[in-house]
C-alpha positions as CSV (number, residue, x, y, z in Angstrom):
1,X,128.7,110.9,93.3
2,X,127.4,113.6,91.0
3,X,123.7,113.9,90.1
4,X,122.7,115.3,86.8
5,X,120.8,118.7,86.7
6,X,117.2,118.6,86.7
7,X,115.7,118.8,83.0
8,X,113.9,122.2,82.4
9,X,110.2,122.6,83.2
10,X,108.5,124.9,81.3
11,X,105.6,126.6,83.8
12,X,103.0,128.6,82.2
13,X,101.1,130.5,85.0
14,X,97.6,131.3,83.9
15,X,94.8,133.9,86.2
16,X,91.5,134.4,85.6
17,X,89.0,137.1,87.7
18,X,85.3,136.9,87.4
19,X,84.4,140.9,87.1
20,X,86.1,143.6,85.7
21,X,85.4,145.1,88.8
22,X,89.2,146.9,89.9
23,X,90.7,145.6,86.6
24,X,91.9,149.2,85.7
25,X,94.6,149.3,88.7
26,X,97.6,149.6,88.8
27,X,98.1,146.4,90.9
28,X,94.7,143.8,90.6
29,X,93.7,140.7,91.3
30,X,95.6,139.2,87.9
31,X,98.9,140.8,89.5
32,X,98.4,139.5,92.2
33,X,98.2,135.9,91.7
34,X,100.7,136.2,89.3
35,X,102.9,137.6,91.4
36,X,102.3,134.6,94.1
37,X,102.6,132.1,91.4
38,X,106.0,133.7,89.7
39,X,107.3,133.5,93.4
40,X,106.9,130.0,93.7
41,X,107.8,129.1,90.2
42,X,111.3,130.8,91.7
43,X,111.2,128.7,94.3
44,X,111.1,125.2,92.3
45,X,114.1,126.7,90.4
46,X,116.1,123.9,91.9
47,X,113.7,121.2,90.0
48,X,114.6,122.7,86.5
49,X,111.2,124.8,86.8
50,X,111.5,128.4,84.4
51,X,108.8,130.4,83.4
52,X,107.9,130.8,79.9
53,X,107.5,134.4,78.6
54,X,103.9,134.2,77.7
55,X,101.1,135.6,79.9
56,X,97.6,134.0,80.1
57,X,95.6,136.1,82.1
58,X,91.5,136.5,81.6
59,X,90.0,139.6,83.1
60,X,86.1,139.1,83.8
61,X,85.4,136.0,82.3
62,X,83.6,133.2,84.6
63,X,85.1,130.0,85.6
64,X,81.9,128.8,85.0
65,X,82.7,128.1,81.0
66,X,86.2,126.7,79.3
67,X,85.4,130.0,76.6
68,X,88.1,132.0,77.3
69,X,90.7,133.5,75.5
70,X,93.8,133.8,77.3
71,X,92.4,129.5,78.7
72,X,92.1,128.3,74.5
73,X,95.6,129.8,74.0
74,X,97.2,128.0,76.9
75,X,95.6,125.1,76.0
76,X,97.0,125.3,72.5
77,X,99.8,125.8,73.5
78,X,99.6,122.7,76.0
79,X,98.6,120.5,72.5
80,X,101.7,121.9,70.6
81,X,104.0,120.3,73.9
82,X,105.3,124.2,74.6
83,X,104.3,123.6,78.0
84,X,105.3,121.0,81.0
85,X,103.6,122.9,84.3
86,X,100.7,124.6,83.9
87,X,100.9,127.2,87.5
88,X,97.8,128.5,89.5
89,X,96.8,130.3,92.4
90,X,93.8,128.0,93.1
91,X,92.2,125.5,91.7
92,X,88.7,127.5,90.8
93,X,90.9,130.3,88.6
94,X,91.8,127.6,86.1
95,X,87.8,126.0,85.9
96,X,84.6,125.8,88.9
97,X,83.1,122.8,86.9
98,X,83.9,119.6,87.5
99,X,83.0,118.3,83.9
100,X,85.5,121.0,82.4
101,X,87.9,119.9,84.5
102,X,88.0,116.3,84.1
103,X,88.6,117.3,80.7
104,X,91.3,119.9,81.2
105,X,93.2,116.7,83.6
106,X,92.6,114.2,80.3
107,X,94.2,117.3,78.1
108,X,97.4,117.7,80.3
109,X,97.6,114.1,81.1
110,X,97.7,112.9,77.2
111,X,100.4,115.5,76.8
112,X,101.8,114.7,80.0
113,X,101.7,118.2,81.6
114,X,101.4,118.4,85.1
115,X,99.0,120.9,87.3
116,X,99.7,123.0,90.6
117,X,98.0,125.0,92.4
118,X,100.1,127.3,94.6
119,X,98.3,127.8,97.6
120,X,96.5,123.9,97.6
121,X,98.8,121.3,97.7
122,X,97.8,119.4,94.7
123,X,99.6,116.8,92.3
124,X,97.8,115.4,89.6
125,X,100.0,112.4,88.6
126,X,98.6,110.6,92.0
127,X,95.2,109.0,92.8
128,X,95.1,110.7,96.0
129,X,95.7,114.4,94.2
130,X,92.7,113.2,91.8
131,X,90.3,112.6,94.4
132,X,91.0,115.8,96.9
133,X,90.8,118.0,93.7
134,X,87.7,116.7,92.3
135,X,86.3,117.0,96.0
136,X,87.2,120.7,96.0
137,X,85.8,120.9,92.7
138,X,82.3,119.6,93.8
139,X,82.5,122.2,96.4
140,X,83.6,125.2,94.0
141,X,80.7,124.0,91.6
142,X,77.8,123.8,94.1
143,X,79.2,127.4,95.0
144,X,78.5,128.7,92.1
145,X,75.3,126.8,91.6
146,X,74.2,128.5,94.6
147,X,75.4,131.7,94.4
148,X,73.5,131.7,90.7
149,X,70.2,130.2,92.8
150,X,70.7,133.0,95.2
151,X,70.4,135.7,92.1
152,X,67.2,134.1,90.4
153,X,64.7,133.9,93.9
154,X,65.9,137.6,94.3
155,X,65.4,139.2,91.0
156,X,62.1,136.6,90.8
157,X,61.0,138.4,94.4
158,X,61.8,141.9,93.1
159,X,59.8,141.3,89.9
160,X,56.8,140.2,92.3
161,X,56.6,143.1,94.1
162,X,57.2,145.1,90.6
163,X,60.8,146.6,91.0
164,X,62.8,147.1,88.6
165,X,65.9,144.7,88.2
166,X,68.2,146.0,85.5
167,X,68.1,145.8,81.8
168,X,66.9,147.8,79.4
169,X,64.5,150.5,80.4
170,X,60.8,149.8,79.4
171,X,59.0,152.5,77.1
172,X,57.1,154.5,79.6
173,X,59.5,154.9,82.4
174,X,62.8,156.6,82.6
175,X,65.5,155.8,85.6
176,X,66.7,158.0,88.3
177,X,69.0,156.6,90.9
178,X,68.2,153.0,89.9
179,X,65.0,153.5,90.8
180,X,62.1,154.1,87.8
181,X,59.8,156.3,87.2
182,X,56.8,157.0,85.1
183,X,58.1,159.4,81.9
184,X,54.9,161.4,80.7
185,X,56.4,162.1,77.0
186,X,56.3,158.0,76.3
187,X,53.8,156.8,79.0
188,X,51.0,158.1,76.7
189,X,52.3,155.5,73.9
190,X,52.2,153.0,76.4
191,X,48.6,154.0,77.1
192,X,48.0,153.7,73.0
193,X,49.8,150.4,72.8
194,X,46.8,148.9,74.9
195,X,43.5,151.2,73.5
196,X,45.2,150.2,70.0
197,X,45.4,146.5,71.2
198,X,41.5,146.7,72.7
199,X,40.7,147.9,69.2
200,X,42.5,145.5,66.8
201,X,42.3,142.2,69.0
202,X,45.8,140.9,67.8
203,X,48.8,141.5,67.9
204,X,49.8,141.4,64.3
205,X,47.5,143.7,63.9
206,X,48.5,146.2,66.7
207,X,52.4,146.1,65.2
208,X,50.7,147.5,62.1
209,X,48.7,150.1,63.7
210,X,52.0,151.0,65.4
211,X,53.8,151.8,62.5
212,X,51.1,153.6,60.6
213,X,51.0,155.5,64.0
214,X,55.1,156.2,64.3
215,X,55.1,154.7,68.1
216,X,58.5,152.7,67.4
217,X,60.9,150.9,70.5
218,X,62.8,153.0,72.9
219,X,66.2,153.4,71.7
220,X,68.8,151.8,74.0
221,X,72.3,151.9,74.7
222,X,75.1,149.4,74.7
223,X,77.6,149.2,77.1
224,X,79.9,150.8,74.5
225,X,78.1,153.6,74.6
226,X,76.3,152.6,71.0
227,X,72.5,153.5,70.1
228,X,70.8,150.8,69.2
229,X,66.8,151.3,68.0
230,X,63.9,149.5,65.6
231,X,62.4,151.2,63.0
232,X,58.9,149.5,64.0
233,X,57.8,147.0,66.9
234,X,58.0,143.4,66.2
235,X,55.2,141.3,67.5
236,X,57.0,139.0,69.8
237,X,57.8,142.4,71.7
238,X,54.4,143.0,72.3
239,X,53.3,139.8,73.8
């Protein structure tokens, strides 16, 4: 008795990474689970799976949020019905919310596109699968919860004991292995700032004495490398 060939399953693999940190090699982190994930599209070749041509990989974006370019495209091209599989390496590269992802599951499922994770034996068309991934999901969203918890107390405890914590440099100080220090050119405007303030008993009137003075914001620079300054301080800088 002869069986009929599998119908073709278009897999779209998609691979996210959280930093750009080691983006710039030759062989990163978005090879690499692509890599796995072609693999194992190869291996499903026997079930009709191909691959489609298209690559949907997001390089230092956080799972934390569905804004992501490579993400929107995939999922526009789930909506136009280009896509049956959508492939990855674990369940947290595709989303780390569990509201996001019950919405991703409602997408494929109206479009009737399936979801695998490669190294987590998942199937979405089952109850069971439903459950164990939105039980991993819980886990991969009170990570993240914690890990951001984690951040806050220590950049809360380094402001209490008056370290600097990144960001842009305050007028006064200058930075010398990530450490700051006092920079006698500007500290003396910082020393004007509040005999001016003293003086004028508001604020308002301080951003005016400012200007009539020329004391204006310390430039700063974007990551780009741009420089960005004011032409005269604002009062909500001052408070």
């Amino acid at each position: 008795m002869k069986h009929g060939s599998p119908s073709r399953k278009r897999c779209a693999i998609y691979t996210r990474k959280s930093t750009d940190h080691n983006l710039d090699l030759a062989f990163n982190s978005l090879d690499a689970q692509r890599e796995a994930c072609e693999a194992y599209v190869k291996s499903q070749a026997h079930e009709g799976w191909h691959l489609v041509p298209c690559k949907y990989d997001d390089g230092a974006f956080s799972g934390a949020s569905l804004d992501r370019p490579a993400l929107q495209e995939l999922l526009e091209q789930v909506r136009a019905n280009k896509i049956d599989i959508v492939v990855v390496y674990k369940v947290d590269r595709l989303t780390r919310s569990l509201a996001d992802f019950a919405k991703l599951v409602e997408l494929f499922d109206a479009h009737e596109v399936s979801f695998v994770s490669i190294t987590q034996s998942f199937n979405t068309t089952s109850s069971m699968g439903r459950l164990t991934l939105n039980v991993l999901l819980s886990f991969a969203q009170f990570e993240r919860e914690v890990i951001g918890e984690r951040v806050r107390d220590k950049i809360a405890a380094s402001k209490r004991k008056g370290l600097w914590v990144g960001g842009p440099v305050p007028l006064g100080y200058k930075v010398l292995d990530k450490k700051p220090y006092i920079d006698a050119p500007t500290a003396k405007f910082v020393q004007t700032i509040f005999e001016t303030y003293l003086t004028t008993g508001s604020i308002t009137g301080l951003a005016a004495e400012l200007e009539k003075l020329g004391i204006k914001p310390k430039e700063r620079a974007t990551k780009g490398g741009r420089q960005l300054s004011a032409d005269r301080f604002q009062p909500g800088a001052l408070v």
